[in-house]
MARVOVEX-492094 format. One line per 2 residues: their letters; for each residue x, y, z of C-alpha. Coordinates in nm, 4 decimals. Layout:
N
a) X:Y:Z | ...
# end
This chain:
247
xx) -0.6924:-2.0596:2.0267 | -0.8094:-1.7675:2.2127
xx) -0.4785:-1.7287:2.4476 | -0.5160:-1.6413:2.8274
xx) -0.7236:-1.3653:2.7348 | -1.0833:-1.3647:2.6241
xx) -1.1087:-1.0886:2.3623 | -1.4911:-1.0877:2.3333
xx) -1.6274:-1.0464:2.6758 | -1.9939:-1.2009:2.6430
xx) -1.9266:-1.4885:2.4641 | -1.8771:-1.7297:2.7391
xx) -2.1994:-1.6256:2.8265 | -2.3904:-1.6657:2.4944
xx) -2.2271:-1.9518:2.4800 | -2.4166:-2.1105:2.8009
xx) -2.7330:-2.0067:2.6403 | -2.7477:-1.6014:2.8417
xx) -2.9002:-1.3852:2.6279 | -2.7971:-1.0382:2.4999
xx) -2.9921:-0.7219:2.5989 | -2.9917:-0.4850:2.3079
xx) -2.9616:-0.0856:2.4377 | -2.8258:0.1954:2.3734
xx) -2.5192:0.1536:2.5785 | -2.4164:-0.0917:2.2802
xx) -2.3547:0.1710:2.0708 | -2.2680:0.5044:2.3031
xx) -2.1223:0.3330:2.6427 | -1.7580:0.1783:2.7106
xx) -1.6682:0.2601:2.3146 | -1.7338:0.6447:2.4032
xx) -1.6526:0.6401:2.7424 | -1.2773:0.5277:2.7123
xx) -1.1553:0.7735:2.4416 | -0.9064:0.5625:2.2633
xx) -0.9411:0.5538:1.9153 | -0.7742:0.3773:1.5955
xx) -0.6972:0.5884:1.3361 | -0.6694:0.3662:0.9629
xx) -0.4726:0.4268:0.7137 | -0.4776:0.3308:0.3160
xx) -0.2098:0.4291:0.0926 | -0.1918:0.3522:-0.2962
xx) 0.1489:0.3953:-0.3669 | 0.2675:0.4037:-0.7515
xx) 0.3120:0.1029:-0.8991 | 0.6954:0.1335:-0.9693
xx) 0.7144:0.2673:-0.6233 | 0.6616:0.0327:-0.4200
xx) 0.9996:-0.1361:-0.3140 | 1.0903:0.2136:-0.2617
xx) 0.7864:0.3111:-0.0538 | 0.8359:-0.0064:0.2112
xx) 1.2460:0.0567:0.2309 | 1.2425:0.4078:0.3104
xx) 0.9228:0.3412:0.5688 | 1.1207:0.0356:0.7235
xx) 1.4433:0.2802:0.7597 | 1.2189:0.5710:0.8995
xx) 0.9530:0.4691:1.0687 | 1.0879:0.5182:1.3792
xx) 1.0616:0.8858:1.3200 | 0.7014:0.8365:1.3486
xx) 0.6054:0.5938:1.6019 | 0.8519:0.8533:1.8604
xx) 0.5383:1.0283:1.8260 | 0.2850:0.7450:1.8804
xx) 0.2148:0.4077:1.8403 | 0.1207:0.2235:1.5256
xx) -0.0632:-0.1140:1.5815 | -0.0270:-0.2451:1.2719
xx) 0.1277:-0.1990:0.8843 | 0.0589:-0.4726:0.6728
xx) 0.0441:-0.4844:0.2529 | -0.2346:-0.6026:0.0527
xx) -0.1882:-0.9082:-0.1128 | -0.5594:-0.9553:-0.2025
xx) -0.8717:-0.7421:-0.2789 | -0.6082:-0.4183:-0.3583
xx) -0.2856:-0.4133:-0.5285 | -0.0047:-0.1495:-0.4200
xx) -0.1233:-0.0674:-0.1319 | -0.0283:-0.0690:0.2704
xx) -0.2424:-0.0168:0.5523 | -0.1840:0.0502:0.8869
xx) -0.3559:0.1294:1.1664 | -0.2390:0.4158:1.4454
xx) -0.3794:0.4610:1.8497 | -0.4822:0.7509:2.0487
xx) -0.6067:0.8249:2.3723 | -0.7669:1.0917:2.2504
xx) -0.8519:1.3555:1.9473 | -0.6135:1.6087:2.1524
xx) -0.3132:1.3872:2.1606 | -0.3776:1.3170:1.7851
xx) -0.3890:1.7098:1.7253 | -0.0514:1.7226:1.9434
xx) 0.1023:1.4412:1.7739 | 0.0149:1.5974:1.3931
xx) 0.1760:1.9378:1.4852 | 0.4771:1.7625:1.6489
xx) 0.5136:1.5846:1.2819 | 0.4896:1.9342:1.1681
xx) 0.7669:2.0557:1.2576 | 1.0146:1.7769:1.3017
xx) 1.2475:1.8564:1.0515 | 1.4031:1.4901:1.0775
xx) 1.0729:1.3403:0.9665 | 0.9918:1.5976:0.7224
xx) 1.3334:1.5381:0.5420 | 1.4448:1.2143:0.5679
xx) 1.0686:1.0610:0.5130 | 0.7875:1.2593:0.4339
xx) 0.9384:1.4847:0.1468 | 1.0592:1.1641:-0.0265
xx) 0.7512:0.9478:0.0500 | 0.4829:1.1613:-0.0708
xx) 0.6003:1.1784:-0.4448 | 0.5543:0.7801:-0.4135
xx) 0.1779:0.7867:-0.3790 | -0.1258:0.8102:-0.5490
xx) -0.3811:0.8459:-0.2939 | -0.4770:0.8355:0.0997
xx) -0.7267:0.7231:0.2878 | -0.8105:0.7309:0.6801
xx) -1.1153:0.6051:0.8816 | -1.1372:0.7067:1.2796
xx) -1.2858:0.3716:1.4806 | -1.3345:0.2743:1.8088
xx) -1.2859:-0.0923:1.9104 | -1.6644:-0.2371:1.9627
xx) -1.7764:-0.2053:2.3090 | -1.7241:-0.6293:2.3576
xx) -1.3990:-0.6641:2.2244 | -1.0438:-0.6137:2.3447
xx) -0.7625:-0.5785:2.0854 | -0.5703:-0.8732:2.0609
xx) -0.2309:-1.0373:1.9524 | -0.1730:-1.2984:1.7461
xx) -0.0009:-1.6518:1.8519 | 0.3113:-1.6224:1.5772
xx) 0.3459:-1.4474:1.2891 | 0.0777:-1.5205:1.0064
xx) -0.1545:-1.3509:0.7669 | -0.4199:-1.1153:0.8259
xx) -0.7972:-1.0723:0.6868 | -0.9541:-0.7359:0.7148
xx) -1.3628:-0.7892:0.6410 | -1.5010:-0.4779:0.6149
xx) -1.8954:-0.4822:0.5885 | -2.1172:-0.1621:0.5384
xx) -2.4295:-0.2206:0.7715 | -2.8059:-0.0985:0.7013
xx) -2.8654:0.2650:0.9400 | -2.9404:0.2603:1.2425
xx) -2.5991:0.1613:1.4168 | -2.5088:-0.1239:1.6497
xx) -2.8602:-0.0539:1.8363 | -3.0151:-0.1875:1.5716
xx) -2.7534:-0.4821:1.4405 | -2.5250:-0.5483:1.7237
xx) -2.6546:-0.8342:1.8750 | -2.6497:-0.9858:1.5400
xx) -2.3485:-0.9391:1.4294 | -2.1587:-1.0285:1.7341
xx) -2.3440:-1.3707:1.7824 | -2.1980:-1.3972:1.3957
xx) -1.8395:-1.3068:1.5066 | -1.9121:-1.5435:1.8472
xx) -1.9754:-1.8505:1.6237 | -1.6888:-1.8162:1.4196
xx) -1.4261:-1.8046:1.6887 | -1.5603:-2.0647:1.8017
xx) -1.4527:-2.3070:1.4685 | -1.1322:-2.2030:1.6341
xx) -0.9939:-2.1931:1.2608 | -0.9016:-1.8214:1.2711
xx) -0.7727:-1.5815:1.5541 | -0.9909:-1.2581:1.6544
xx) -0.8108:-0.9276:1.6496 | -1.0168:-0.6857:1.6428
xx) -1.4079:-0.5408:1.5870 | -1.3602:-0.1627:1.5017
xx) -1.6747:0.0447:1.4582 | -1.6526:0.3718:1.2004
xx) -1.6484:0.7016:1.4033 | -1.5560:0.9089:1.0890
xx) -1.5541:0.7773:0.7253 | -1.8685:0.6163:0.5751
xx) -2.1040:0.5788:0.9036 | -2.2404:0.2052:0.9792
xx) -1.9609:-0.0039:0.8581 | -1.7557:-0.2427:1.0555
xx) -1.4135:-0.3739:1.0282 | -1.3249:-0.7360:1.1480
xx) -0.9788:-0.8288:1.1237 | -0.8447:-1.1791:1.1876
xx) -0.4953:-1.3530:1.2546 | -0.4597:-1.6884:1.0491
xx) -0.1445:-1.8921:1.0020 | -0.1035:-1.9082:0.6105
xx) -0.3503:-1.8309:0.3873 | -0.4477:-2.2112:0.3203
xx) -0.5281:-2.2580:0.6694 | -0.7654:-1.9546:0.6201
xx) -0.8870:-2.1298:0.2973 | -0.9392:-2.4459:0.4574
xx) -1.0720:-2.3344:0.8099 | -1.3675:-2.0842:0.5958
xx) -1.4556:-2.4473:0.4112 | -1.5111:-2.6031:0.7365
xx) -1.6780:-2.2942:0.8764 | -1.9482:-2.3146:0.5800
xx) -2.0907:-2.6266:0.6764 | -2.1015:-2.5216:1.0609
xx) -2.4498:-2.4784:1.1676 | -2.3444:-2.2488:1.4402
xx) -2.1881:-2.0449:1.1825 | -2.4677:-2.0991:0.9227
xx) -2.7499:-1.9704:1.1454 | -2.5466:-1.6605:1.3284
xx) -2.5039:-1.5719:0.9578 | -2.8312:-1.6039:0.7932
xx) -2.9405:-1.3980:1.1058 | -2.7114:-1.1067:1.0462
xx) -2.7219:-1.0795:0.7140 | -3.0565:-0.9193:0.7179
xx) -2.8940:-0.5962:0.8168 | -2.5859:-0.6229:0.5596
xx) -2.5228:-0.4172:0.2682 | -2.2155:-0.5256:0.0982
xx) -1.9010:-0.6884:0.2177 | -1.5288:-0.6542:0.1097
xx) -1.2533:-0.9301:0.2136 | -0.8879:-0.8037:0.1836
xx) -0.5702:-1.0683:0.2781 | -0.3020:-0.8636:0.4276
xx) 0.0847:-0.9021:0.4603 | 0.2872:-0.7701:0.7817
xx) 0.5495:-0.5970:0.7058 | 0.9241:-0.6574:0.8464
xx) 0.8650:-0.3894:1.0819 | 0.5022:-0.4401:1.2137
xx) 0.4381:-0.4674:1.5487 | 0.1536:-0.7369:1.4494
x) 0.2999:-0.9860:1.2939
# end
């Protein structure tokens, strides 16, 4: 379930019984150290827009990634109605200044995109995150459906929950219902809130693997641990679209 690849380096270990050291390196080393970054993006787009919105992205987006890579643009079928998120890379906050004053004055993507895509929305939204010091991004098997969790954490940062929360993520790979993508940590947006998103195969595998996962004590006890430093927690089902690199 977890391909050739382990995406959460650790967990091998907790698994044998090692335990975690908590420090500040959880929350300042490899995450600040590398530089990449993953820019997210939420669009409402009108409601009659919509068809529009995806056609004209599907016939343009390759305007945009010329300029850099997107990871990711799915739809949301649940928890948010017209909208699409995506999610972009960086190396750094200089190649993201270079890459937005590139856009600026590429005529092609100013004309045959932007001009006739912004009149479709109704709001953005963008978050900067790093990928959690312990996890690698991954890919999924085939194509499926995608769960973003997004849960605010109390202050004090990953010194202070970390450990928690990852033996929480740990237990539910290890159902082996669901497929990790991806921990991202907010650099910029509302501070102390996580993204988790996960690769299933349909979303009645999802429905039926969560089922199983609620009477797994592993899962039950990782939980009941972590939830101590949880504020609130939103679930949102997303779609890839036809021209997604995740699928």
């Amino acid at each position: 379930m977890l391909g050739s690849r382990a995406l959460c380096r650790g967990i091998a270990a907790a698994g044998r019984g090692v335990g975690l050291q908590v420090s500040s390196s959880f929350a300042t080393g490899p995450r600040q150290s590398d530089g990449t970054f993953y820019e997210f993006r939420t669009y409402t787009v009108k409601p009659d827009k919509m068809k529009d919105f995806l056609e004209l992205t599907s016939k343009n987006i390759h305007l945009r990634t010329a300029h850099s890579p997107v990871v990711g643009y799915w739809t949301l079928e649940f928890g948010g109605m017209n909208k699409t998120f995506h999610i972009w890379k960086y190396d750094s906050f200089a190649q993201r200044a270079a890459v937005r004053a590139a856009l600026a004055v590429d005529q092609e993507w100013q004309e045959k995109y932007l001009s006739r895509m912004l009149p479709m929305l109704h709001k953005q939204e963008n978050e900067i995150t790093y990928l959690v010091p312990w996890c690698e991004l991954g890919s999924p098997p085939k194509d499926g459906v995608y769960e973003l969790v997004t849960f605010q954490m109390k202050p004090g940062g990953p010194a202070v929950w970390g450990q928690s929360f990852k033996a929480a993520v740990s237990a539910h790979i290890k159902t082996g219902y669901t497929k990790l993508i991806g921990v991202f940590h907010t650099e910029y947006g509302l501070l102390n809130r996580v993204h988790v998103l996960w690769w299933n195969e349909n979303p009645d595998s999802r429905a039926a693997g969560r089922h199983y996962a609620h009477e797994d004590p592993r899962v039950v006890a990782a939980v009941r641990e972590s939830v101590q430093f949880l504020e609130s927690q939103q679930n949102f089902l997303l779609l890839p679209t036809g021209f997604s690199p995740l699928k």
